[in-house]
C-alpha positions as a Markdown table, in Angstrom:
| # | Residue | x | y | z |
|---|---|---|---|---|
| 1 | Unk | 0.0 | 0.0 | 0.0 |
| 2 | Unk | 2.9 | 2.0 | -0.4 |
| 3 | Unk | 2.2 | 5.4 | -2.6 |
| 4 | Unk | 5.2 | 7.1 | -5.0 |
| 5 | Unk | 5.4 | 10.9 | -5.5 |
| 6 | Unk | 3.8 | 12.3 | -8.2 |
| 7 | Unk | 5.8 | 12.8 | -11.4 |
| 8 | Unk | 3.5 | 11.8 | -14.3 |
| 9 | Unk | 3.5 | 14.7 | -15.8 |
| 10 | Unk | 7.4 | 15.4 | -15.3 |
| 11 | Unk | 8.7 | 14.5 | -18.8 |
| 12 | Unk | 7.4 | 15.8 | -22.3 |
| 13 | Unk | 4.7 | 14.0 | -23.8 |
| 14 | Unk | 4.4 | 14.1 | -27.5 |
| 15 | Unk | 0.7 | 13.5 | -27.4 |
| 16 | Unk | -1.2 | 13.9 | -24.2 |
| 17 | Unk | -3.9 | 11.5 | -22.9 |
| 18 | Unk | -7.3 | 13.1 | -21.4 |
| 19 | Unk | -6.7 | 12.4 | -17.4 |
| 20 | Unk | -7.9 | 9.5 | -16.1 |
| 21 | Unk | -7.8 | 7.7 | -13.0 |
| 22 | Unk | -6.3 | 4.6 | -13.7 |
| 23 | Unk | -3.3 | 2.5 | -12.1 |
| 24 | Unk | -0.7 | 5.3 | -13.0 |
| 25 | Unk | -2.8 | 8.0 | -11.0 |
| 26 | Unk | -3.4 | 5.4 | -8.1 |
| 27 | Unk | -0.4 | 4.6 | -7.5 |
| 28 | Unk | 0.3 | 8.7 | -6.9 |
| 29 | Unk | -3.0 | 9.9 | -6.2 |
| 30 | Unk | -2.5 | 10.7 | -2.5 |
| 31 | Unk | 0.9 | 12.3 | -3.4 |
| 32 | Unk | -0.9 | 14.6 | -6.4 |
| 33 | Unk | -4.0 | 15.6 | -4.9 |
| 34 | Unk | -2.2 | 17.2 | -1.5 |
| 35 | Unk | 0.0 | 18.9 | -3.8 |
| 36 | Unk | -2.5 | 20.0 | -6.3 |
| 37 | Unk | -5.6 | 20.6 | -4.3 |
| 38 | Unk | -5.2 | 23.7 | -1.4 |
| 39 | Unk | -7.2 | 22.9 | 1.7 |
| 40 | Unk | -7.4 | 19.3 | 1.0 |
| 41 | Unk | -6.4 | 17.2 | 4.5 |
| 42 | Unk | -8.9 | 19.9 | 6.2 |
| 43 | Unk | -11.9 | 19.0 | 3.9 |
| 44 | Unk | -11.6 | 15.8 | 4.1 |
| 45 | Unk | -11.2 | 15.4 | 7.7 |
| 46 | Unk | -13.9 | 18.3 | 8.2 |
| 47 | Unk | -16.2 | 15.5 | 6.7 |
| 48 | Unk | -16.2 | 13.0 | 8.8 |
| 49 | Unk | -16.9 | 15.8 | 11.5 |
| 50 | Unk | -19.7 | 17.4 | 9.8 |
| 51 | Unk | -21.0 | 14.1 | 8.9 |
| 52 | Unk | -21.2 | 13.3 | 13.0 |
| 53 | Unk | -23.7 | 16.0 | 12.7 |
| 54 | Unk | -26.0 | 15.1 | 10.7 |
| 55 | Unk | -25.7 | 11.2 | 10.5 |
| 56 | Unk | -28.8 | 9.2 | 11.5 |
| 57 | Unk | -29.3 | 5.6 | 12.7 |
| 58 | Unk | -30.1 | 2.9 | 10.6 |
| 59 | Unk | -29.1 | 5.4 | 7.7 |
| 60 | Unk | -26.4 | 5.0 | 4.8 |
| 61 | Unk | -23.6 | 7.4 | 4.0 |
| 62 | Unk | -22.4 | 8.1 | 0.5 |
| 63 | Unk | -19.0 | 8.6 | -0.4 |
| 64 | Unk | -19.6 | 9.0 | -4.1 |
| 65 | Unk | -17.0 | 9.4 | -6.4 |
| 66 | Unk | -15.0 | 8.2 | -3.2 |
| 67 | Unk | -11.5 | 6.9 | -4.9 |
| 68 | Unk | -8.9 | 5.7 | -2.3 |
| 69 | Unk | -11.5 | 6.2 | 0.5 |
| 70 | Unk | -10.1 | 9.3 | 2.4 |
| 71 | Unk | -13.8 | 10.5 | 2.7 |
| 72 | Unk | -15.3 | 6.7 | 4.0 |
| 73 | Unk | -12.0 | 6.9 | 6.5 |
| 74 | Unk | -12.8 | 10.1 | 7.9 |
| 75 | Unk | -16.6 | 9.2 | 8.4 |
| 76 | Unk | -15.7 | 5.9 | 10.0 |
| 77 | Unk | -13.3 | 7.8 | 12.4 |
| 78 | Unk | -16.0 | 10.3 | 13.3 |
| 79 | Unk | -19.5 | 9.1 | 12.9 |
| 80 | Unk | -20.8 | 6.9 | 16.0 |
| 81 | Unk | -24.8 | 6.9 | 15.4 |
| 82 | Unk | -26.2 | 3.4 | 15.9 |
| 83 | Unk | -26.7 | 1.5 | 12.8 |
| 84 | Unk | -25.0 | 3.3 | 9.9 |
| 85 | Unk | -23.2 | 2.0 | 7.4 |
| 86 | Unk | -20.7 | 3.3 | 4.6 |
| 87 | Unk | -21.5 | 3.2 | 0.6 |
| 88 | Unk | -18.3 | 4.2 | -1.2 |
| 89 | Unk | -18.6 | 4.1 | -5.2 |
| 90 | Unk | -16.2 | 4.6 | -7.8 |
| 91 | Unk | -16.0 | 4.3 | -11.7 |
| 92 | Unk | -12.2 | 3.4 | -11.3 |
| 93 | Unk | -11.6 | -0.2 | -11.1 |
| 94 | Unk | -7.7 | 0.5 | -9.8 |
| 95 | Unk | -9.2 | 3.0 | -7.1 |
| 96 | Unk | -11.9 | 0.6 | -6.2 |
| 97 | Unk | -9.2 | -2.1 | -5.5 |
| 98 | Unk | -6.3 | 0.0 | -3.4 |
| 99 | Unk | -9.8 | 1.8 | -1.3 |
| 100 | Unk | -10.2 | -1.9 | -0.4 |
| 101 | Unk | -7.4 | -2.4 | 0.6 |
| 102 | Unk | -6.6 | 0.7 | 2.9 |
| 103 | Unk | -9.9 | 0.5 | 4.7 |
| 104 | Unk | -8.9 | -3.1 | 5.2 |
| 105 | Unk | -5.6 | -1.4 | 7.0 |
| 106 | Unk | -8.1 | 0.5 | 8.9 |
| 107 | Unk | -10.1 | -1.8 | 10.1 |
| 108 | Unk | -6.8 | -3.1 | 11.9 |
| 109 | Unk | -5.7 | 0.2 | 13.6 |
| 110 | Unk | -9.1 | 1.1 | 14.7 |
| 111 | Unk | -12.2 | -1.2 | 16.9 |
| 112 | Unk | -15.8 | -0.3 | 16.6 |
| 113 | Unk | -15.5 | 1.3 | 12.7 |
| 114 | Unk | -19.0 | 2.1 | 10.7 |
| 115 | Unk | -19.4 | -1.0 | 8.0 |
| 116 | Unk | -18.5 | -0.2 | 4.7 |
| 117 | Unk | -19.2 | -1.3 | 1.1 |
| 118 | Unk | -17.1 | -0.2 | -1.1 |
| 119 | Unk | -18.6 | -0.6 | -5.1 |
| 120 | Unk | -17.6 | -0.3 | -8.3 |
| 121 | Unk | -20.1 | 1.0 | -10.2 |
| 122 | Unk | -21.1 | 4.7 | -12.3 |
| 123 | Unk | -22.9 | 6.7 | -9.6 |
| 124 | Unk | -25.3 | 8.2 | -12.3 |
| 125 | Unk | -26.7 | 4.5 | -12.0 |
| 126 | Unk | -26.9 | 4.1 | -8.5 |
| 127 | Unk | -30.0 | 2.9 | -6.7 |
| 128 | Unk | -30.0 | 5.3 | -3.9 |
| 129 | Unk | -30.7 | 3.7 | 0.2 |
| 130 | Unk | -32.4 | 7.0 | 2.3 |
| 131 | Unk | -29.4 | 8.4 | 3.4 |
| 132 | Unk | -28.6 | 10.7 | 6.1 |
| 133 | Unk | -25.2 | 12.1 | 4.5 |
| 134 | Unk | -23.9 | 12.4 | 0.6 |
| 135 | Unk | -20.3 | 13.3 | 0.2 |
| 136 | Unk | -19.6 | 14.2 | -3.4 |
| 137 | Unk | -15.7 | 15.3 | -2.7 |
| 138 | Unk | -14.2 | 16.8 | -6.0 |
| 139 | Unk | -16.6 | 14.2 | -7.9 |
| 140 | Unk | -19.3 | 16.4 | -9.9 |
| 141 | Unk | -17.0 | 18.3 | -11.8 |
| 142 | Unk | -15.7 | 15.1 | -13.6 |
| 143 | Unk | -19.3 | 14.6 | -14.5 |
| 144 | Unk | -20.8 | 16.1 | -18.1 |
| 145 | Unk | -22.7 | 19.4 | -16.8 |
| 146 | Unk | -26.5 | 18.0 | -18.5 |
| 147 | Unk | -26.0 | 15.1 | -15.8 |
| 148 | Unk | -25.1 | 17.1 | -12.7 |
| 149 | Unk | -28.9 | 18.2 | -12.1 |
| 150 | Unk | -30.5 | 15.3 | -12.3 |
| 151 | Unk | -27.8 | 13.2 | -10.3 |
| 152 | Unk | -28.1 | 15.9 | -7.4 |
| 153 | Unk | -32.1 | 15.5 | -8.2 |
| 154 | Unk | -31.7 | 12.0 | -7.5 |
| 155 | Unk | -29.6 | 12.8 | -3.8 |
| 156 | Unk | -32.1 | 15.0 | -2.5 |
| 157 | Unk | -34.7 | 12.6 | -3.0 |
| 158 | Unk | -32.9 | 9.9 | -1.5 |
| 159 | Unk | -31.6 | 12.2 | 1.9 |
| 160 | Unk | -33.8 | 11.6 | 5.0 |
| 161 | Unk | -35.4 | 14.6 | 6.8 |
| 162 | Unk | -32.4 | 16.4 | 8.8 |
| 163 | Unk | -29.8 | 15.2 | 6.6 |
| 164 | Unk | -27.6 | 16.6 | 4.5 |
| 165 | Unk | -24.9 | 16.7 | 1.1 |
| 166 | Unk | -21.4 | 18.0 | 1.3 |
| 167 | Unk | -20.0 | 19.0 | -2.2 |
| 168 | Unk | -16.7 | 19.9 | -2.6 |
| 169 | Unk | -15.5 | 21.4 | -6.1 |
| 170 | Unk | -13.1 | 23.5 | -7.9 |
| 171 | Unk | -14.6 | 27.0 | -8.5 |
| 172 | Unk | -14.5 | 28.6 | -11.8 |
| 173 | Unk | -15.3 | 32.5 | -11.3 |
| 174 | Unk | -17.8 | 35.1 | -13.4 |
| 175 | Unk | -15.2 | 37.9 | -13.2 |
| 176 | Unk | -12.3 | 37.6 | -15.2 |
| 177 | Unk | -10.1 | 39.3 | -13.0 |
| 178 | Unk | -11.0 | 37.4 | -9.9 |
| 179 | Unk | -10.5 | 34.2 | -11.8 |
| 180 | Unk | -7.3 | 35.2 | -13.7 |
| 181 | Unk | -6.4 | 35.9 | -9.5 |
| 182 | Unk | -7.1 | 33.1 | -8.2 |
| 183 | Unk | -5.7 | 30.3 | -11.3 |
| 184 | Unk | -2.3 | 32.2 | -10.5 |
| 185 | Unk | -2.6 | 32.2 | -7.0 |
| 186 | Unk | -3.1 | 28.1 | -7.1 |
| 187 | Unk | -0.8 | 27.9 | -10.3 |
| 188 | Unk | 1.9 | 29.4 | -7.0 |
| 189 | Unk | 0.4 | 26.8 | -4.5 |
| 190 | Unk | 1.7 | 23.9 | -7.1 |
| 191 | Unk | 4.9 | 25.5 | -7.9 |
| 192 | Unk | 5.3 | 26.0 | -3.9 |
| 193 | Unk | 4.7 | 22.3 | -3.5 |
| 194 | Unk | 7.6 | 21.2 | -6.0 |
| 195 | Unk | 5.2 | 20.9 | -9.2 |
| 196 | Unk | 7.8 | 22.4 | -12.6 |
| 197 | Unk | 6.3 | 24.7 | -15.2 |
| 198 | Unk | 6.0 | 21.3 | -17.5 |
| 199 | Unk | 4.2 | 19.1 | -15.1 |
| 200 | Unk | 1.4 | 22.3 | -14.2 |
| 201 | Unk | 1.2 | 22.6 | -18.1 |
| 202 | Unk | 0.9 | 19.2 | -19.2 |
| 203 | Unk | -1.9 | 18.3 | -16.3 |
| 204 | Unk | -3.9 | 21.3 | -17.1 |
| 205 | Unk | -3.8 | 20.2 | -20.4 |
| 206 | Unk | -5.2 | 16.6 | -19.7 |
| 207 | Unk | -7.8 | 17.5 | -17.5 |
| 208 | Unk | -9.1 | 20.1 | -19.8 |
| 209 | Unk | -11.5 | 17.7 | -21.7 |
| 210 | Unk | -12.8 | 15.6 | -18.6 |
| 211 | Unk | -12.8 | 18.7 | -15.5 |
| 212 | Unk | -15.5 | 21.2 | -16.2 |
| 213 | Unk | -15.7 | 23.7 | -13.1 |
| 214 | Unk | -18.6 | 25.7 | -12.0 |
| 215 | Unk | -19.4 | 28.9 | -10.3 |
| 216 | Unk | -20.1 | 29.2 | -6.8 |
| 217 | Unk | -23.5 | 30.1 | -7.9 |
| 218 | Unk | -23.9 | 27.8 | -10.2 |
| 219 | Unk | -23.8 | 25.4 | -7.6 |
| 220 | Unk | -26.3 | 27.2 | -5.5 |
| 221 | Unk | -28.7 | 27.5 | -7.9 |
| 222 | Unk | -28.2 | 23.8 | -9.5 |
| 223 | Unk | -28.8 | 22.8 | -5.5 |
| 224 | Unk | -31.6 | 25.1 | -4.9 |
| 225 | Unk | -33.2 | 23.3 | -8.5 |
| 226 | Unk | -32.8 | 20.2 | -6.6 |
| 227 | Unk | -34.8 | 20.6 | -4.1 |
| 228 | Unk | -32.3 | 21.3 | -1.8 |
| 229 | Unk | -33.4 | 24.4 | 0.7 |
| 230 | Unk | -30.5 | 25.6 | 2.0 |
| 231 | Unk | -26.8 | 25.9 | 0.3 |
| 232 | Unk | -24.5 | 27.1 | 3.0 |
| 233 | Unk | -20.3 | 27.1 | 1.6 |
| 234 | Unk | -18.2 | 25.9 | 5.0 |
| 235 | Unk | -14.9 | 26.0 | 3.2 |
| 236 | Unk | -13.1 | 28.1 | 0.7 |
| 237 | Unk | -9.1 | 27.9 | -0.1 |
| 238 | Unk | -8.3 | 29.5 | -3.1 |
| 239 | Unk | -10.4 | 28.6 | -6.0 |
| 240 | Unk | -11.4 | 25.5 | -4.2 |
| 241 | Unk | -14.7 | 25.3 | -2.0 |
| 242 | Unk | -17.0 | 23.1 | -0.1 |
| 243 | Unk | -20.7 | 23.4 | 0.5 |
| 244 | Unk | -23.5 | 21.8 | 2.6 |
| 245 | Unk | -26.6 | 21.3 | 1.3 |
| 246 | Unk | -29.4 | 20.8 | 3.5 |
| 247 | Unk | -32.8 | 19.6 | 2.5 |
């Protein structure tokens, strides 16, 4: 379960490959998403906290879009309600796979951890338990923008009175000089973290195709569409933000 430092992007590639998260991203995808992604650790872990809050027994939690299970740890370190249990889904066979095996490694360090089931699956197709908490951590904006509303449709309906969604997302920004800000400012949080001109380049490049941001409003008013009545943001680090969304 060991992890190697990110350097996928450290050489010249004649012909760059959308981003995807197979074995080659697994293998340095807790590596790359510290150093790429401001804020991070203190979402994640934030999670599980927030999750304590609003968990109810005999419920399901969603980790959706919940690659090497950071989110699933973090609730299964902080949620104690009586009866819950853990869904983690992921597209990513590889990430499926190495989840397994680090909540496997948790199981061992820890006694009395939530039950988890971690699935391979497309969450657009899930058939949704009533759930008390829906994490969607950095997960939407890999999904086509025509899908987002009816996926998030699909949450609400399935959250139980008192419960609640956490999205996290990369913000794009209205104002031109605010976002021209705030792409330089992270562009200096990956230089700061060792990432070379090439590497920030050639990964903005591959994610161009598959990562399609929203504005903060955008999210609130994609929520609000929902059915979602409330849309509070908890977290904002650069141009990177999580929200709750209550129903």
């Amino acid at each position: 379960m060991t992890t190697q430092p990110d350097r996928l992007f450290a050489q010249p590639h004649s012909e760059l490959q959308d981003f995807a998260f197979n074995e080659d991203v697994v293998r340095v995808f807790p590596d790359m998403i510290k150093r790429s992604v401001p804020g991070y650790p203190t979402i994640v872990e934030n999670i599980g906290v927030l999750a304590a809050q609003f968990a109810q027994p005999n419920s399901v939690l969603y980790d959706l879009g919940s690659s090497l299970g950071a989110v699933t740890q973090a609730l299964r370190r902080h949620v104690r309600t009586e009866g819950c249990r853990v869904i983690a889904v992921d597209n990513s066979h590889a990430m499926v796979e190495r989840c397994r095996e680090y909540l496997h490694a948790q199981d061992s360090m820890f006694q009395e951890l939530l039950p988890v089931d971690v699935q391979e699956g497309d969450i657009l197709a899930l058939d949704f338990a009533p759930a008390s908490l829906v994490a969607l951590n950095f997960t939407l904006q890999f999904i086509e923008p025509e899908q987002r509303l009816p996926l998030l449709t699909r949450i609400r309906q399935a959250l139980l009175p008192g419960g609640a969604l956490i999205l996290s997302e990369k913000l794009r920004f209205a104002d031109e000089q605010q976002h021209a800000l705030l792409t330089d400012l992270h562009i200096a949080f990956k230089r700061a973290n060792g990432y070379s001109e090439l590497e920030i380049a050639q990964k903005r490049s591959a994610l161009e195709n598959v990562m399609k941001p929203d504005s903060l409003e955008q999210h609130r008013e994609r929520l609000l569409a929902a059915g979602f009545s409330q849309v509070v943001p908890w977290f904002q680090c650069l141009n990177f933000a999580s929200l709750v969304a209550l129903p």
